[in-house]
DSSP file (Angstrom, degrees, kcal/mol; ACC not computed):
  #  RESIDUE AA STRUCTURE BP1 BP2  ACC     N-H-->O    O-->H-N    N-H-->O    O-->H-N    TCO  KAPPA ALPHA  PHI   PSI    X-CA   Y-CA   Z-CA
    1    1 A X              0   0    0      0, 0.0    49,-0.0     0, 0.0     0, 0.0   0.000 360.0 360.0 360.0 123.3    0.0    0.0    0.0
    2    2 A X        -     0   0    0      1,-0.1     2,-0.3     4,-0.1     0, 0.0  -0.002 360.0-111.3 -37.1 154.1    1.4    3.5   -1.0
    3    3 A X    >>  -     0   0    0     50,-0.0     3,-2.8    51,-0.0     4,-0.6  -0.861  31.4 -83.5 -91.9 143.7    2.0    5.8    1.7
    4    4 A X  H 3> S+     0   0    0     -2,-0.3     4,-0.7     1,-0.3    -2,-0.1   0.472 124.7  51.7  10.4 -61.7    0.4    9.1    2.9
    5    5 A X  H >> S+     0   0    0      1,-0.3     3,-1.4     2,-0.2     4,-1.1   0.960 113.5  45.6 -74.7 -29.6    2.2   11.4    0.6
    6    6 A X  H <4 S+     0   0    0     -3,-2.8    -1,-0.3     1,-0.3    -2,-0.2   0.727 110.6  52.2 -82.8  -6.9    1.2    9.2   -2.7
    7    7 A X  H 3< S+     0   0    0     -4,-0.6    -1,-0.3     1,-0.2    -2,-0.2   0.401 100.9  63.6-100.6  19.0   -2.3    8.8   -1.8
    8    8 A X  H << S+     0   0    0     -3,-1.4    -2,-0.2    -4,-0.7    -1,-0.2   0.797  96.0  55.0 -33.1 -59.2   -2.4   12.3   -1.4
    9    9 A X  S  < S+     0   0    0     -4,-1.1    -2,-0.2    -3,-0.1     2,-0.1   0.463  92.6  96.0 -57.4 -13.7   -1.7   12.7   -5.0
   10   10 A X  S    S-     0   0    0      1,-0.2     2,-0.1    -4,-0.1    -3,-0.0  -0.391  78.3-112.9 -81.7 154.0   -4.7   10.5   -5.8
   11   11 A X     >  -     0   0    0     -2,-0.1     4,-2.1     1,-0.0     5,-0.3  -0.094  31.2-112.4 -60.4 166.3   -8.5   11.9   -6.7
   12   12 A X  T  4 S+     0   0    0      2,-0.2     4,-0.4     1,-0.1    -2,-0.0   0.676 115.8  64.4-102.2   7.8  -11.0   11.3   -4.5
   13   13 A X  T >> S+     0   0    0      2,-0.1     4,-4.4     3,-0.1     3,-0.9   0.859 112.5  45.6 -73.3 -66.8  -13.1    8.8   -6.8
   14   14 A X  H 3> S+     0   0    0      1,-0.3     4,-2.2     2,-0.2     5,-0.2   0.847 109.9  48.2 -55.7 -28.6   -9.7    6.6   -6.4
   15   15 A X  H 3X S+     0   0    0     -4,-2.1     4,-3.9     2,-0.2    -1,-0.3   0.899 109.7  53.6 -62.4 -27.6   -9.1    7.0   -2.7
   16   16 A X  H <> S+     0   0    0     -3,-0.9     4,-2.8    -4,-0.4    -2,-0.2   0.918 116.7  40.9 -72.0 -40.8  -12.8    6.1   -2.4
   17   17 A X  H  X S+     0   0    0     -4,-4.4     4,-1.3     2,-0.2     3,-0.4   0.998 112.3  50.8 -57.6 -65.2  -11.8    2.8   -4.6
   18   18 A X  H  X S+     0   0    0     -4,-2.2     4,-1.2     1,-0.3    -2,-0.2   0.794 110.7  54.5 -26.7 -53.5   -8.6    2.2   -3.0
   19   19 A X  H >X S+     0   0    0     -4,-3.9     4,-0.7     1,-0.2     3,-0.6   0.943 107.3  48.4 -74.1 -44.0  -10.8    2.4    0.3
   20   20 A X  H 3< S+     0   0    0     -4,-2.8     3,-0.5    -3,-0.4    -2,-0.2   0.788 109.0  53.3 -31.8 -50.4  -13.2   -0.1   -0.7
   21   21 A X  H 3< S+     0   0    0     -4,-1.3     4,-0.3     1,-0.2    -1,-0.2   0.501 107.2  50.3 -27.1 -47.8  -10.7   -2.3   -1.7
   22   22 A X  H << S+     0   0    0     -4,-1.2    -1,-0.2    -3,-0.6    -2,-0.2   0.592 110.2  46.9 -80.7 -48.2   -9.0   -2.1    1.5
   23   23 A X  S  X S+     0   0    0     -4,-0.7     4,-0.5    -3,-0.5    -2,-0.2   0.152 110.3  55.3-122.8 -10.6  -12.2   -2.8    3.7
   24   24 A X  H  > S+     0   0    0     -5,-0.2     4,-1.1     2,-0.1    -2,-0.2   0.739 107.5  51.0-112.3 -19.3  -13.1   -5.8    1.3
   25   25 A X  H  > S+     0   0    0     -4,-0.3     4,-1.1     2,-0.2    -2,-0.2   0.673 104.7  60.2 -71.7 -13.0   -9.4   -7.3    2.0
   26   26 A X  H >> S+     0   0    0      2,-0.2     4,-1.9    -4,-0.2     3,-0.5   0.904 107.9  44.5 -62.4 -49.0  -10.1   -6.8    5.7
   27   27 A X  H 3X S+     0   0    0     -4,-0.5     4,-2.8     1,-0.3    -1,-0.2   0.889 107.7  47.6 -75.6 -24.4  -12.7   -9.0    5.4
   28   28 A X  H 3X S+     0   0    0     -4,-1.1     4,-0.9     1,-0.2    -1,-0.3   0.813 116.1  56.6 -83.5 -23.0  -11.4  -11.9    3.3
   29   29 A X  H <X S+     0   0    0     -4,-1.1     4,-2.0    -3,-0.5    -1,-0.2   0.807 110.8  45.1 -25.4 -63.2   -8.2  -11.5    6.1
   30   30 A X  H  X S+     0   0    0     -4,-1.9     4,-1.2     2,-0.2    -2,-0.2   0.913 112.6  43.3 -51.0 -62.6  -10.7  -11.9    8.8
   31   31 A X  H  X S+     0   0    0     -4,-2.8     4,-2.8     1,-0.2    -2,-0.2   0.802 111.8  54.9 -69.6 -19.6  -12.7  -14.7    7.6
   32   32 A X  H  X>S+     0   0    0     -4,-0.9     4,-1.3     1,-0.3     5,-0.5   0.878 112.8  47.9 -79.1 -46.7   -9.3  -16.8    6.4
   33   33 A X  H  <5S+     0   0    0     -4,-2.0    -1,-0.3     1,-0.2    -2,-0.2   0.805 110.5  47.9 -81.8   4.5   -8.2  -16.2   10.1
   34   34 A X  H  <5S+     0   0    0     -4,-1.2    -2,-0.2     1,-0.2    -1,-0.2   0.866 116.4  49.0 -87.4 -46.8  -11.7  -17.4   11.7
   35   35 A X  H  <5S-     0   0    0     -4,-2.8    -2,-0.2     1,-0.2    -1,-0.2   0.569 120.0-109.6 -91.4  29.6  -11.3  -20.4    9.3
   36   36 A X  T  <5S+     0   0    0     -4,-1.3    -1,-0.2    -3,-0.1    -3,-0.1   0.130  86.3 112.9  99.0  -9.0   -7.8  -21.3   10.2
   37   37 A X      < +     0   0    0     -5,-0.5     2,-0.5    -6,-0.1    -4,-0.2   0.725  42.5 100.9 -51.7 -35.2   -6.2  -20.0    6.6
   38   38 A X        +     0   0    0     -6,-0.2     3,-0.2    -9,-0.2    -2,-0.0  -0.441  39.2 173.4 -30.4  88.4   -4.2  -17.1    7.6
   39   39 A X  S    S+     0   0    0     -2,-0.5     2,-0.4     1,-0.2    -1,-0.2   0.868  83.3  39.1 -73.5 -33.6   -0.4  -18.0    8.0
   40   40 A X    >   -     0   0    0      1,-0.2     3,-1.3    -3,-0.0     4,-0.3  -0.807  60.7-179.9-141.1 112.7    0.6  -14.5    8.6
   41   41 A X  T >  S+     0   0    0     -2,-0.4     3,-2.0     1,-0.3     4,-0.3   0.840  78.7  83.7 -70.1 -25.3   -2.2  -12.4   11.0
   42   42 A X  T 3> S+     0   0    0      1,-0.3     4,-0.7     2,-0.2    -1,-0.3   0.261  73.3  67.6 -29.8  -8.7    0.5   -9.4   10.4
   43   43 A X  H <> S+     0   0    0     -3,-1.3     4,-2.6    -2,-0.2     5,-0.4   0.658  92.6  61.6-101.4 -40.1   -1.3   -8.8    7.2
   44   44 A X  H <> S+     0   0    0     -3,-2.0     4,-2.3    -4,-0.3    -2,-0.2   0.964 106.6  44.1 -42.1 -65.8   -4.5   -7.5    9.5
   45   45 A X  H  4 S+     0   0    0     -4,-0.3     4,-0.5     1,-0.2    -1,-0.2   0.859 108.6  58.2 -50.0 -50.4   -2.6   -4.9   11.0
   46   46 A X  H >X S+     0   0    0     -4,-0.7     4,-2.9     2,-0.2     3,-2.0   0.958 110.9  35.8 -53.0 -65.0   -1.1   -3.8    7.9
   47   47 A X  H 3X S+     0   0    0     -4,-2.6     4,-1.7     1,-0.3     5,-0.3   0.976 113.5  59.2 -70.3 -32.6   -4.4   -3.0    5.7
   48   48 A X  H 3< S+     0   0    0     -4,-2.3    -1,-0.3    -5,-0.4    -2,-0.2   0.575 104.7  48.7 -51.2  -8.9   -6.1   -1.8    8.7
   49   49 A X  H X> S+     0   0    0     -3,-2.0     4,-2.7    -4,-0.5     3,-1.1   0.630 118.2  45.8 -59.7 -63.0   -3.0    1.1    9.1
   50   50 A X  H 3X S+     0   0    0     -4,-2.9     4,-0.9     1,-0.3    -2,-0.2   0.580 104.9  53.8 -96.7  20.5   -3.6    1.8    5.4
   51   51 A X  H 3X S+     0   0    0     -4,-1.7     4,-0.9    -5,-0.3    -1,-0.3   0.514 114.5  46.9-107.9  -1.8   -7.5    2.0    5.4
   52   52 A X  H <> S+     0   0    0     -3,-1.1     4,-2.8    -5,-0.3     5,-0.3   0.857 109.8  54.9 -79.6 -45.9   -6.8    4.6    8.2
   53   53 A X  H  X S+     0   0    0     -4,-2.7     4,-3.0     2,-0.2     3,-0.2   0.876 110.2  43.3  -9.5 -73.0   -4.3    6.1    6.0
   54   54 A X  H  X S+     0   0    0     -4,-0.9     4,-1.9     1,-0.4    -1,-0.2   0.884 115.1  47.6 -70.4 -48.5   -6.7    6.4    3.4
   55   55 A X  H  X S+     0   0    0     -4,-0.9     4,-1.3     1,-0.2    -1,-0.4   0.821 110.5  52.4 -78.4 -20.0   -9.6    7.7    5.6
   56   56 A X  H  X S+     0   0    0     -4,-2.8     4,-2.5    -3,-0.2    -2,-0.3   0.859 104.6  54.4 -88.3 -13.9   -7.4   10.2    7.3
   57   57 A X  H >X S+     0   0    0     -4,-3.0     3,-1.1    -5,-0.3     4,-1.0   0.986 110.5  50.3 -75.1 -77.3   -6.2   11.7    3.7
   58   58 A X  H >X S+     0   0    0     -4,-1.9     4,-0.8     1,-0.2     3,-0.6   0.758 105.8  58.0 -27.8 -54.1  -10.2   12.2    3.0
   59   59 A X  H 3X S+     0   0    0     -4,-1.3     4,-2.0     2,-0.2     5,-0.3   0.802 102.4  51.5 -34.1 -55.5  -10.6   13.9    6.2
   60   60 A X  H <X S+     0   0    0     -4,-2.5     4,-0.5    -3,-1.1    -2,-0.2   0.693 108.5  48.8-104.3  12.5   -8.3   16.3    5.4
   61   61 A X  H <X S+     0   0    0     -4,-1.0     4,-0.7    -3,-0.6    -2,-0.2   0.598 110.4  51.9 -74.7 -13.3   -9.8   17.2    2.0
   62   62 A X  H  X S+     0   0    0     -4,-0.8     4,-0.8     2,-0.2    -2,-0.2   0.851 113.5  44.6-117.7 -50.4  -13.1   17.5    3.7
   63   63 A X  H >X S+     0   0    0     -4,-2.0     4,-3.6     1,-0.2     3,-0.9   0.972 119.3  45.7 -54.8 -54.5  -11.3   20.2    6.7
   64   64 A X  H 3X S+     0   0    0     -4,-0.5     4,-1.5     1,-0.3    -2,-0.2   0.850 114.4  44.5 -73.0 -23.2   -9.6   22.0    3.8
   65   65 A X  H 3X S+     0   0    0     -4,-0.7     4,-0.8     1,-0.2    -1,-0.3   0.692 116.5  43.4 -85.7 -10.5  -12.6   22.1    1.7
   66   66 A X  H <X S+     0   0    0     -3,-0.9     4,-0.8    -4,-0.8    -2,-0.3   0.686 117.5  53.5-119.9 -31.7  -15.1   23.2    4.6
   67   67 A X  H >X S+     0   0    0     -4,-3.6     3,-2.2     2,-0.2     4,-1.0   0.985 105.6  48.8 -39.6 -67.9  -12.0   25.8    5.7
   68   68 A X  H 3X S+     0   0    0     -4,-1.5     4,-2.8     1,-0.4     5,-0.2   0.929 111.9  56.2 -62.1 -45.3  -11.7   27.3    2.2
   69   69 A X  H 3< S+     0   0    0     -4,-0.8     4,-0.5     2,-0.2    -1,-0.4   0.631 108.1  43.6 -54.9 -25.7  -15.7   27.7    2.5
   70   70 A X  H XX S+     0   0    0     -3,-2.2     3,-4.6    -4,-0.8     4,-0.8   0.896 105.6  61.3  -3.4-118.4  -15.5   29.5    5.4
   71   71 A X  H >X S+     0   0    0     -4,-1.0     3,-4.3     1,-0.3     4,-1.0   0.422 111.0  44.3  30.8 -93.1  -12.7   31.6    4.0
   72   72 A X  H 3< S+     0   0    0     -4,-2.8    -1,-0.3     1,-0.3    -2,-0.2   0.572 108.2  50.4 -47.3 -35.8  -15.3   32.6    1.3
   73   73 A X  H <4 S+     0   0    0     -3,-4.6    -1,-0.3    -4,-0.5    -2,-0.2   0.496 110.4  50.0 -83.6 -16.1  -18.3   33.4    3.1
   74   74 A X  H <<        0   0    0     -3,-4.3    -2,-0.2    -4,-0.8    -1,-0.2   0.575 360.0 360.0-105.4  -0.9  -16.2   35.7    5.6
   75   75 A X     <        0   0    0     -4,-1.0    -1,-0.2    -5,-0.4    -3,-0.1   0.395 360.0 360.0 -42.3 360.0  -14.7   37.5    1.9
């Protein structure tokens, strides 16, 4: 998974993919360790660390965009 500054560079259609993605490998991660498939549970941690990634890079379009609105309204 890219880090911070390169999913920065992404659109927000693609984070939004990227985040799906992410949240649908959690699950197949999950159910492989319920049924005993999982060799390495380290892989859990990991996409969970980039699906916060991913949601805190959305968060701070969403600040900056609701700033810059602000911004405008006191113009």
């Amino acid at each position: 998974m890219p880090a911070a500054a390169e999913l920065r560079e992404l659109a927000d259609d693609q984070l939004l993919d990227q985040l799906g993605e992410s949240k649908q490998e959690l699950f197949n991660l999950r159910f492989q360790i319920a049924t005993g498939q999982l060799e390495n549970s380290a892989q859990i941690s990991q996409v969970k660390r980039d699906i916060a990634r991913i949601n805190t890079v959305l968060r701070e379009r969403e600040m900056a965009a609701a700033e810059a609105a602000t911004v405008e309204e006191n113009s």
